[in-house]
N, C-alpha and C positions, 0 to 999 in steps of 0.2 A: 197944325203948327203950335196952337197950345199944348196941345198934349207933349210936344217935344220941349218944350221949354220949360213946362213944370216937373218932365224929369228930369231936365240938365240944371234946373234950380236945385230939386231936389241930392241930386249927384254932387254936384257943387257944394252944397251947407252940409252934406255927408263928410265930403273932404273936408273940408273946415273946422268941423268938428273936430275929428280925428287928427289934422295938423295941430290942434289947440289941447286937444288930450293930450298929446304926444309931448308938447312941448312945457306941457304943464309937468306930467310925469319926470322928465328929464331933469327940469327944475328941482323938483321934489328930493330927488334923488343924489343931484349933483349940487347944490343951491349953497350958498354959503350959512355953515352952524347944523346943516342937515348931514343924518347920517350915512354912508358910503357902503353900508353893509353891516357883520355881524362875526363875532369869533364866536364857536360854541364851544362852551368851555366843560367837560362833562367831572361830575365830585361825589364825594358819597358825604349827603350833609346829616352823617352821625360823628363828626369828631371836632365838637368843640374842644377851641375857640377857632380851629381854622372855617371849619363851615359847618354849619346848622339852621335850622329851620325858626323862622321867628314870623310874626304877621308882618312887621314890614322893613326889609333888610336893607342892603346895600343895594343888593340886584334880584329887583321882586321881593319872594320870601326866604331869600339865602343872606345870610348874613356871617361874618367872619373872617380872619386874618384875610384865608388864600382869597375870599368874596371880593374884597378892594383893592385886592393886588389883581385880579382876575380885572373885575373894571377899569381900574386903571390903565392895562395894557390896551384893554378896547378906548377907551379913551385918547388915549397916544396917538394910535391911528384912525380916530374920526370913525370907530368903529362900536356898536353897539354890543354888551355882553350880555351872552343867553347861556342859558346855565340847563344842563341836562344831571339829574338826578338819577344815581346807579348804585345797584351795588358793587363794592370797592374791587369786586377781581373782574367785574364787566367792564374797566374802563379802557384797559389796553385790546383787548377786545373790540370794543365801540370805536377807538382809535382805527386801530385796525382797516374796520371793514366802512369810514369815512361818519359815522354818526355824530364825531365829536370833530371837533378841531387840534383841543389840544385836551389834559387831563392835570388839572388841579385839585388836590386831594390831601396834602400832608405826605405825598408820596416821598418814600425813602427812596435814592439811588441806591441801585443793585447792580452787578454785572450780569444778572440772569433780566431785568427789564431791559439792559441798556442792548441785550440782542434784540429786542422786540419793537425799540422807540428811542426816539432820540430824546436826550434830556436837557433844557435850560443850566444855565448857572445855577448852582448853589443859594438858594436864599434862608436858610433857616436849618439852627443845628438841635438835635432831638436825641434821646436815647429812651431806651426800654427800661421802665420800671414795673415793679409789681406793686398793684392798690391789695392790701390786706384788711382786715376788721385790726381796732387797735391792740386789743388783746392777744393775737396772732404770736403763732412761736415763729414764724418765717421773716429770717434775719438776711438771708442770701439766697441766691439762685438753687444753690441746689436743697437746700431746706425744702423744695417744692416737691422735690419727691415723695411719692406715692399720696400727694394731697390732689384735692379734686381741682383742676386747673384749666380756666378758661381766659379766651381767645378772640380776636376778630375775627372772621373770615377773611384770609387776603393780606391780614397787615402783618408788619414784621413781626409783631410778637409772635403769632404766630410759628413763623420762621424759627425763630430764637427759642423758642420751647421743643419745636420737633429737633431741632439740631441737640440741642437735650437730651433726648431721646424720651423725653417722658410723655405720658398720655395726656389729653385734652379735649374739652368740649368745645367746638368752636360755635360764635353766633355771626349773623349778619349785620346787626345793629350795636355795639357802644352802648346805648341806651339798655338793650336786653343784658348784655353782659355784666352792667355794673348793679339792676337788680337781681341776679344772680347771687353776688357775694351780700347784698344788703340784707337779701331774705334770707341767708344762709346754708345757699343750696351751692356753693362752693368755697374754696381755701382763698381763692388767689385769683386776681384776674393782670395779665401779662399786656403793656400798651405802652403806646408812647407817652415821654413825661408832661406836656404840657397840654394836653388831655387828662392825664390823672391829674393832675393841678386840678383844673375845673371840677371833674368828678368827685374828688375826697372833698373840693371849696363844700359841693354842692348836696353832699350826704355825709351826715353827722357819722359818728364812729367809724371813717374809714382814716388810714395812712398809706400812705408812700412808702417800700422799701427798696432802696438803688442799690444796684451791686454793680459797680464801672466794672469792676475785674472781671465780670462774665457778659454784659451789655455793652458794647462800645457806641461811640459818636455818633450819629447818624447824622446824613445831611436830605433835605428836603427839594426834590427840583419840579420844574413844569415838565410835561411829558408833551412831546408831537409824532406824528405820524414819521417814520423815518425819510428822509429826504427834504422834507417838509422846510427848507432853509430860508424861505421867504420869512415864515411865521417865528419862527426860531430868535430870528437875529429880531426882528419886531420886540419877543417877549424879556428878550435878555440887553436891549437898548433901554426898557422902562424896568427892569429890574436892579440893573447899576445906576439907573438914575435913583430908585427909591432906596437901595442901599446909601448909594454916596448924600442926599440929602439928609438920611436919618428916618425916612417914612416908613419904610419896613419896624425897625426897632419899636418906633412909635404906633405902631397897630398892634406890635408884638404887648407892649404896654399899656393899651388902652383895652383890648380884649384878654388879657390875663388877670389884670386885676378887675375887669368888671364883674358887677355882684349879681344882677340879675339880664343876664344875656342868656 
């Protein structure tokens, strides 16, 4: 009879335990200030000032525009933001195949992504310039002919140069690209303009040359998996909120003139 009762004790404080795990866990989980879950948001953190690597950012060691627009929208919805780090043509990719949630990156709207993903509202308007050394004879777009011309991998310059038709080296990183032209082992390097903002801030003897007449407007949006309409209307609910308050411009403004970010 002891023997039964020290295992129905025993059975009993088992249950009890696990009722008080359980109900701790649920707490944890669902509790008021705690968080509900997580957006993973996937970027390629080589394009300052939208995202880059710093020791302590916005979100972990990501920091930049799209960084606290990314937060923000986890924040909206009591959701935590986690950041997956890619290279730029792996994103719609990782979309794709569920890695990522959504893909914030500086990404331009195309009609050749917009078959692949569905894209947020508009929050940010960009165009392609060329960074050159300042002594540079390259005045316009097609001045680039037969110079040595480099590229992202993935991004629209890219694009805009093969449509060109002229030849190019393309890199993975931003960072490899713009010591390319520094060290002198290229003419030109082809990106978006507020990115070469920071790049030519950030290394002496470079400029800027814009040609509207061959680069037009470009507009920057969120990417999600197609169908994805829950997340969608989530990310473009905090994106006219930080439009219509001014928050957007004001990040656009606080990381383009910053000097050592």
């Amino acid at each position: 009879m002891k023997k039964i009762r020290k295992v129905l004790c025993t059975i009993t404080a088992a249950a009890l335990m696990a009722v008080t795990f359980t109900a701790c866990s649920n707490s944890s989980s669902s509790g008021d200030g705690e968080k509900k879950g997580e957006i993973k948001f996937g970027t390629n953190a080589e394009f300052p000032p939208f995202e880059y690597v710093v020791a302590k950012g916005v979100i972990g060691e990501f920091d930049g525009i799209d960084m606290a627009i990314a937060k923000q929208i986890a924040d909206d919805n009591d959701k935590e933001a986690k950041i997956e780090n890619m290279e730029f043509d792996s994103l719609l990719v990782a979309l794709d195949n569920g890695k990522i949630d959504a893909a914030i990156a500086g990404m331009t709207v195309t009609d050749e992504r917009k078959e692949k993903v569905d894209f947020s509202d508009t929050y940010y308007n960009a165009k392609q310039v060329m960074i050159v050394k300042e002594d540079s004879d390259i005045a316009k777009a097609s001045d680039m002919k037969d110079k040595k011309i480099v590229v992202i991998q993935g991004y629209t310059g890219e694009t805009c140069v093969k449509e060109l038709g002229y030849s190019y080296q393309s890199f993975k990183k931003g960072t490899e690209a713009i010591l390319e032209i520094v060290n002198g082992k290229c003419d030109v390097v082809v990106i978006d303009s507020a990115t070469a903002d920071k790049y030519v801030k950030d290394n002496k003897g470079l400029k800027i040359v814009e040609d509207n007449d061959q680069f037009a407007n470009e507009e920057y949006a969120i990417a999600v998996k197609k169908g994805n309409k829950e997340l969608l209307d989530q990310i473009n609910k905090t994106l006219k909120k930080m439009k219509d308050d001014g928050k957007i411009a004001e990040l656009a403004t606080k990381y383009l003139d910053a000097e050592d970010k």
